[in-house]
VOGU-3710 file (C-alpha; in Angstrom, 3 decimals, decimal comma):
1> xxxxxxxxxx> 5,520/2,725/13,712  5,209/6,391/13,555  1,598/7,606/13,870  1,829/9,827/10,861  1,689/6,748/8,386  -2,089/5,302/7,812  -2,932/2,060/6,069  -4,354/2,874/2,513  -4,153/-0,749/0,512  -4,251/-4,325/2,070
11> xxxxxxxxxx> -4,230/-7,521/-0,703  -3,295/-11,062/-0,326  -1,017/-10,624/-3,489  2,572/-9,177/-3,563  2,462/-8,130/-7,185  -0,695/-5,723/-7,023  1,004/-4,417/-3,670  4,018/-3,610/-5,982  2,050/-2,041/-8,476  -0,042/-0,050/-6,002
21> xxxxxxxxxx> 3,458/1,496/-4,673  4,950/1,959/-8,144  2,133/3,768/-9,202  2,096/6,116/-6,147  5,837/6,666/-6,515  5,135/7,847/-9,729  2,715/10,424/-7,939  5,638/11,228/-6,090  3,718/9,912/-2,860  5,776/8,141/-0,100
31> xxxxxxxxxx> 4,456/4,714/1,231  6,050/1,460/2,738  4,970/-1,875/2,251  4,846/-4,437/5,569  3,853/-7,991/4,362  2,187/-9,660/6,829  2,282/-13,017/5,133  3,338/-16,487/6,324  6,365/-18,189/4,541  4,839/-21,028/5,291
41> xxxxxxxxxx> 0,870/-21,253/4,437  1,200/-18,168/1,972  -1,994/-16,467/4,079  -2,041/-13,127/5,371  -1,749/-9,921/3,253  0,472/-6,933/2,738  -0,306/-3,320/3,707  1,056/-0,406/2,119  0,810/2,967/4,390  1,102/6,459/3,331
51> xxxxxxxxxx> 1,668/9,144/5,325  -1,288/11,340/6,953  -0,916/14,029/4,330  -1,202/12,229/1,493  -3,600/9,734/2,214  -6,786/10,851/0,456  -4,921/11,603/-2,864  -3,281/8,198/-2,312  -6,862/6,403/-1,784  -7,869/8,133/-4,955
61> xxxxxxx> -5,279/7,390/-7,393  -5,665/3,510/-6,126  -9,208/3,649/-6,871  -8,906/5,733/-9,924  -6,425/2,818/-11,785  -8,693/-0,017/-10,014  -5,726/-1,725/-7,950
//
């Protein structure tokens, strides 16, 4: 992975992962999701990363709609 991307949302749940990213897309911000979870045993979570730049703005639009 490229080291301008930064983790900015981890959940155990692929729909509020989706939502996170919809909602940032919508503030034209660019992430990618990586879901760490097992097939299996369903534990583990998914990360969604934004790049460097738009991290803080990211952060505050996920806390702003309580995701």
């Amino acid at each position: 992975m490229e080291k301008n991307w930064t983790k900015i949302y981890s959940t155990n749940q692929l729909h509020l992962a989706e939502i996170a990213k919809a909602v940032l897309a919508d503030h034209e911000i660019v992430t990618f999701m990586l879901n760490k979870k097992d097939s299996m045993y369903l534990f583990g979570e998914i990360e969604l990363y934004a790049l460097k730049d738009d991290v803080l703005r990211a952060i505050n639009i996920i806390q702003k709609n309580e995701l």
